[in-house]
ZAMARGU-4260 file (C-alpha; in steps of 0.2 Angstrom, whole numbers, plus 5000, padded with zeros to 4 digits):
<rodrens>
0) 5000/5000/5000 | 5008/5016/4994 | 5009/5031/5006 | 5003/5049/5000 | 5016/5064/5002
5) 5006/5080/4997 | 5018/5095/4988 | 5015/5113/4995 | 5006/5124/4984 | 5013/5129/4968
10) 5027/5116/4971 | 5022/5106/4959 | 5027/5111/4944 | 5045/5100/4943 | 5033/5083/4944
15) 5022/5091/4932 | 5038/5090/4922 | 5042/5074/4925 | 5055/5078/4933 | 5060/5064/4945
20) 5065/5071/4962 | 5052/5078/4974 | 5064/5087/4988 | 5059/5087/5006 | 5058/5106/5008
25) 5043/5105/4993 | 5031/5093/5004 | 5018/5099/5015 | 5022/5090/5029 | 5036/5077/5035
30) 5044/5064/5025 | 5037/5046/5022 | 5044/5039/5040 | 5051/5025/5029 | 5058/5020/5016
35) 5041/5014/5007 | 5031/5017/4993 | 5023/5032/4990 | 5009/5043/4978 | 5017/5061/4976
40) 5002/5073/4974 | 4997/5091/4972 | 4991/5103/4985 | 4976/5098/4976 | 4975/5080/4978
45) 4979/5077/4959 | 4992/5063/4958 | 5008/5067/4949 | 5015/5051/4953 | 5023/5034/4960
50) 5041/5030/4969 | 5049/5028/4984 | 5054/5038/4999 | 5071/5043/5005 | 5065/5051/5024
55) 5083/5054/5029 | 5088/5062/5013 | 5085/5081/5006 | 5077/5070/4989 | 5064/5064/4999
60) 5057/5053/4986 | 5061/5049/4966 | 5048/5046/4955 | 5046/5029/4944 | 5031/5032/4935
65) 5021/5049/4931 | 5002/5038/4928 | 4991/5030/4941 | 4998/5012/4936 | 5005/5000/4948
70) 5022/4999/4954 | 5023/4982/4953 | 5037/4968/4948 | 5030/4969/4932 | 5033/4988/4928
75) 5050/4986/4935 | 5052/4970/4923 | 5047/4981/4910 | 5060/4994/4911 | 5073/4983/4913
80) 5068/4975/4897 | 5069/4991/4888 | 5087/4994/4896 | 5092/4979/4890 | 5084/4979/4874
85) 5092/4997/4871 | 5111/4990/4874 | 5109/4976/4864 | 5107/4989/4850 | 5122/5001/4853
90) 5133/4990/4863 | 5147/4988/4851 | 5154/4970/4844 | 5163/4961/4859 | 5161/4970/4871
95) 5152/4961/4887 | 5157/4975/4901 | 5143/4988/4900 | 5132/4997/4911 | 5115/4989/4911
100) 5103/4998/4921 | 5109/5018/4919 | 5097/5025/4936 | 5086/5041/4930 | 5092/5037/4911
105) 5081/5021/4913 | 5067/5025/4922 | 5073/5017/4936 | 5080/5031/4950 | 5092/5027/4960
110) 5097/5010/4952 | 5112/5006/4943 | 5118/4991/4936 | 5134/4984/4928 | 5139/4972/4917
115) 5157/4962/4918 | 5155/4946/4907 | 5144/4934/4919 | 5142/4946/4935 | 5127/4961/4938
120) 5135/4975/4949 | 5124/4983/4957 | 5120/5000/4967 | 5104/5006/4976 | 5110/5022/4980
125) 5096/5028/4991 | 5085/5019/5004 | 5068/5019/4992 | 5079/5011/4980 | 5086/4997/4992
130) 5069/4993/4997 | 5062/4991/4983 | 5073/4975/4979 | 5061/4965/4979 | 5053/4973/4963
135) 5072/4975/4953 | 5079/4960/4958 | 5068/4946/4948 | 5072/4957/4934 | 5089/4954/4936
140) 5090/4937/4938 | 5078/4935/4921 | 5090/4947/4914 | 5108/4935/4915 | 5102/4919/4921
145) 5114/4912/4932 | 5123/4928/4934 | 5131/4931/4950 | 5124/4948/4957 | 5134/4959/4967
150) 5126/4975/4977 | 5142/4985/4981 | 5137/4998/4994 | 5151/5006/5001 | 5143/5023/4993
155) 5142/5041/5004 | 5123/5042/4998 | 5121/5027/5008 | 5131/5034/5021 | 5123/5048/5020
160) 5104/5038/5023 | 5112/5027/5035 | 5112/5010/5025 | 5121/4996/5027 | 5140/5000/5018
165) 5146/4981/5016 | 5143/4973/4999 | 5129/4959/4998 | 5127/4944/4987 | 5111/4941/4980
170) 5112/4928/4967 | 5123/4913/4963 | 5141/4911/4966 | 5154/4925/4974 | 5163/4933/4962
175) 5181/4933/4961 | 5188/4950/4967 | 5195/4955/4950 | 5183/4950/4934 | 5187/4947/4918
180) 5178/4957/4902 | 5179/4962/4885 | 5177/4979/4879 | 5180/4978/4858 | 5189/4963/4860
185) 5202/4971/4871 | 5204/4963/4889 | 5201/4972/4905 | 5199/4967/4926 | 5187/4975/4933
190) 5190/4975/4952 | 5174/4971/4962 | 5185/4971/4978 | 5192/4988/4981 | 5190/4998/4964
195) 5181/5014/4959 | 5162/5015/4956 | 5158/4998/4952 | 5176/4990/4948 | 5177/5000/4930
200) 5176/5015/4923 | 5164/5010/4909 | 5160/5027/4906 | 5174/5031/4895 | 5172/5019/4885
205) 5169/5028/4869 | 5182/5040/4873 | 5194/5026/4875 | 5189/5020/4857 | 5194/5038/4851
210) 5209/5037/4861 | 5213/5022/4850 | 5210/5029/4834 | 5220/5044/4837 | 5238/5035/4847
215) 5245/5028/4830 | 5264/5030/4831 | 5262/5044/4844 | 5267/5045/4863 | 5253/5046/4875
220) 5252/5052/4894 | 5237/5044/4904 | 5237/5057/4919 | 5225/5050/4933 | 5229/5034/4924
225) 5218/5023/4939 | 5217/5004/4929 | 5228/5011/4914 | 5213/5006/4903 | 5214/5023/4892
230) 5234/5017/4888 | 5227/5000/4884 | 5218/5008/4872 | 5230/5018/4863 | 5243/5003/4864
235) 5231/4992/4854 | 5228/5009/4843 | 5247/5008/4838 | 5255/5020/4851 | 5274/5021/4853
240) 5271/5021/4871 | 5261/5026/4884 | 5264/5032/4901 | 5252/5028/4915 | 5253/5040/4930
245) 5243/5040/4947 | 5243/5040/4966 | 5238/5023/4968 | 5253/5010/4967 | 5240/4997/4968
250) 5228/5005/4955 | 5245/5006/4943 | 5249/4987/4947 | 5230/4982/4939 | 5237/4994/4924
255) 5251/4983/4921 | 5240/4967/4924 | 5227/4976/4909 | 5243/4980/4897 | 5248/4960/4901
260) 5230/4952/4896 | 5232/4962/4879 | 5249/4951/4879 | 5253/4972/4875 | 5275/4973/4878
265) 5279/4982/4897 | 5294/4988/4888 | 5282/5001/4880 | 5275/5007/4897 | 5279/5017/4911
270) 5269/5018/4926 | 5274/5033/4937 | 5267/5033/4957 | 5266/5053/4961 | 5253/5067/4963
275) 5248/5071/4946 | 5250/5091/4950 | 5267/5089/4958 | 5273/5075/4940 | 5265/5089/4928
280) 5275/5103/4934 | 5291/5093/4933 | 5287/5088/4918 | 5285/5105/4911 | 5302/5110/4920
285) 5313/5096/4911 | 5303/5104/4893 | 5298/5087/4888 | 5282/5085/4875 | 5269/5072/4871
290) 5257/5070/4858 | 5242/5064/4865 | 5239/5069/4884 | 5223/5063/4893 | 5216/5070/4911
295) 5203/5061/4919 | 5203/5066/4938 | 5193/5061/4951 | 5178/5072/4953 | 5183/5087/4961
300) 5165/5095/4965 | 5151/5082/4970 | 5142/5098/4978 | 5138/5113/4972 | 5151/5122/4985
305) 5165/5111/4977 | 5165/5119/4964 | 5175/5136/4964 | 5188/5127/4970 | 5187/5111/4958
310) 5187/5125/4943 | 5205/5129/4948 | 5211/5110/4949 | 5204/5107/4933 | 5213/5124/4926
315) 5229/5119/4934 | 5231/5103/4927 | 5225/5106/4912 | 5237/5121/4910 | 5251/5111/4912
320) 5244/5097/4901 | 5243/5110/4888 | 5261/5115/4891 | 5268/5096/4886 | 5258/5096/4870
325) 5269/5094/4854 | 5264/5106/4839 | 5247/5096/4832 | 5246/5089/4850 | 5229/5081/4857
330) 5222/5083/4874 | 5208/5073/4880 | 5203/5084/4895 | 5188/5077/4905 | 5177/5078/4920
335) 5166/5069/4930 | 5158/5083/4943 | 5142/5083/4943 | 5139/5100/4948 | 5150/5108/4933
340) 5140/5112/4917 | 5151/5109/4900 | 5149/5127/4897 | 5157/5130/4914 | 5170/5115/4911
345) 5175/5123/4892 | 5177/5142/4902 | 5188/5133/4912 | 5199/5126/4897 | 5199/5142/4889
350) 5207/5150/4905 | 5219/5136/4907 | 5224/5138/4887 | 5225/5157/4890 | 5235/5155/4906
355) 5249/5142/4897 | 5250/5153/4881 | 5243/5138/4871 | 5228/5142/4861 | 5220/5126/4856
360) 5203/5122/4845 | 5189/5110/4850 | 5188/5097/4839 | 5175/5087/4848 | 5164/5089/4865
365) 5160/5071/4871 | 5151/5064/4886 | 5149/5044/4895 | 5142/5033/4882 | 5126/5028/4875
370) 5122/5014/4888 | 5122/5028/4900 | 5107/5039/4894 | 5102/5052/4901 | 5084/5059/4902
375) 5078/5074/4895 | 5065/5076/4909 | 5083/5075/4923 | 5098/5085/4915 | 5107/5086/4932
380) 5112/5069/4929 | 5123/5071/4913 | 5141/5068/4925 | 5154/5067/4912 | 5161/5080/4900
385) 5174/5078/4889 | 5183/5089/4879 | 5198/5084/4862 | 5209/5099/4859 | 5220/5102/4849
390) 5235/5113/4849
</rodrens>
């Protein structure tokens, strides 16, 4: 039995939009006490939709469905089977390490879900997502039978909600901590154990593809270099070698594994341990250049207060990335913060050009993938922006 939350007057007008996310401070009175079901409705009475409750988050509830249909296990069923059907249409030719279930881009708030060969990752972000397992989960299963199905949950929005944080099986055998996958027929690990997101970075996958098609015979320097897979890429697009560099000691040994399950030749590829900021302006001091340069930090703003001071990492590395770039150079600069725009992130790029002395033209704007869609009716969740230079 879903509960009603009722929207003040005239704060309606997002779910009218069908727009998602109903935030606490727009309800009339308090929050679902649980995480339950729920009907969202107007001042009015007027239903604007079906979802579930978040009580201890400022999203106090996402929206599934905008009708007066049920949200049942067969609904759910059916979005998944449009998910699916949409990936086995742009998914390209041997690949079998994709992202499944793409949350607000799906229809299906607060869920994500991954693929790597025969294991389902999965992430219910908020606590109306986690209870409403029993709805997403039979989809699942039908999904890859026999699969194993992870739900990694070590995330701050569960934190935040105060879920549980350890990772729980919920079908078949456990997976091994590192898994195997294809992505076009090159080899990669993801690493359920300890590794970012959901043991990849699957996002990238298309600008790992352009990566490839642009590194023949040219050197390239993988700056925030985590599994290497961005150096993989340009290795198996013909580069004359690649440098992988990163904080992480461990994160540059699963680099080295990625290069070897390509049977790619080590003697091509460095891996340096250091702060990115510090190597860069080391770097620029010995005067050396590089053809192809790719930035892909961590996200430096996941809130809207990050973001001033994220704005000045992403200029400072990318004006010293600028700096290494031989004549007819290529820099792949990208970010994954939320909270910065591409108009913001290409003002940013601009500055950082200006400051090196290095004026550059924008040859493509890119973003994540197609199996991560997002929905017209939620911009705010278009993360990754992506911009080739070229000096």
């Amino acid at each position: 039995m879903s509960k009603p939350l009722f929207l003040r007057p005239g704060r309606d007008d997002a779910a009218r939009r069908r727009h998602p996310w109903v935030f606490s401070r727009a309800l009339s009175g308090s929050p679902a006490p649980d995480a339950a079901e729920v009907e969202v409705r107007a001042a009015s009475g007027a239903l604007l939709g079906r979802g579930f409750a978040s009580p201890r988050s400022s999203i106090a509830a996402r929206l599934w469905r905008f009708d007066d249909g049920p949200l049942d296990a067969g609904f759910v069923k059916g979005r998944v089977a449009s998910a699916r059907a949409l990936r086995d249409r742009l998914v390209p030719a041997e690949t079998d390490g994709y992202r499944v279930v793409h949350a607000e881009g799906d229809g299906l708030p607060g869920l994500v879900v991954d693929r790597y060969g025969d294991v389902l990752v999965v992430q219910a972000t908020t606590a109306g997502t986690d209870a409403a397992r029993p709805l997403w989960l039979p989809a699942l299963r039908e999904l890859l039978p026999g699969a194993s199905i992870l739900q990694r949950n070590d995330l701050a929005s569960r934190h935040g909600e105060g879920l549980a944080l350890e990772d729980e099986l919920l079908a078949g055998d456990p997976p091994p901590g590192r898994v195997p996958f294809r992505e076009r027929g090159m080899r990669f690990l993801a690493d359920l154990a300890g590794g970012q997101k959901t043991g990849f970075f699957l996002d990238q996958r298309e600008n790992r593809h352009l990566v490839r098609g642009l590194a023949v015979s040219r050197s390239v320097l993988n700056l925030f270099s985590y599994s290497g897979a961005f150096g993989v890429a340009a290795l198996a697009g013909g580069a004359s070698r690649v440098t992988h560099v990163d904080t992480s000691e461990p994160a540059l040994a699963l680099a080295r594994e990625n290069h070897l399950a390509n049977e790619q030749d080590l003697a091509r590829v460095e891996t340096v341990a250091a702060d990115v900021f510090e190597d860069l302006r080391a770097r620029v001091a010995r005067g050396e250049t590089w053809d192809v340069v790719v930035t892909d930090p961590p996200a430096f703003a996941k809130k809207t207060p990050d973001v001033d001071r994220a704005c000045r990492g992403y200029k400072d590395v990318n004006r010293l990335a600028l700096k290494l770039l031989s004549p007819g150079g290529l820099l792949l600069a990208c970010s994954c913060s939320g909270p910065i725009s591409t108009d913001l992130f290409q003002k940013v790029l601009f500055a950082a050009s200006l400051d090196a002395g290095v004026p550059v033209r924008i040859l493509e704007r890119r973003g994540a993938g197609p199996d991560h869609p997002v929905s017209i009716d939620c911009p705010e969740t278009e993360y990754l922006k992506a911009f080739l230079l070229s000096r």
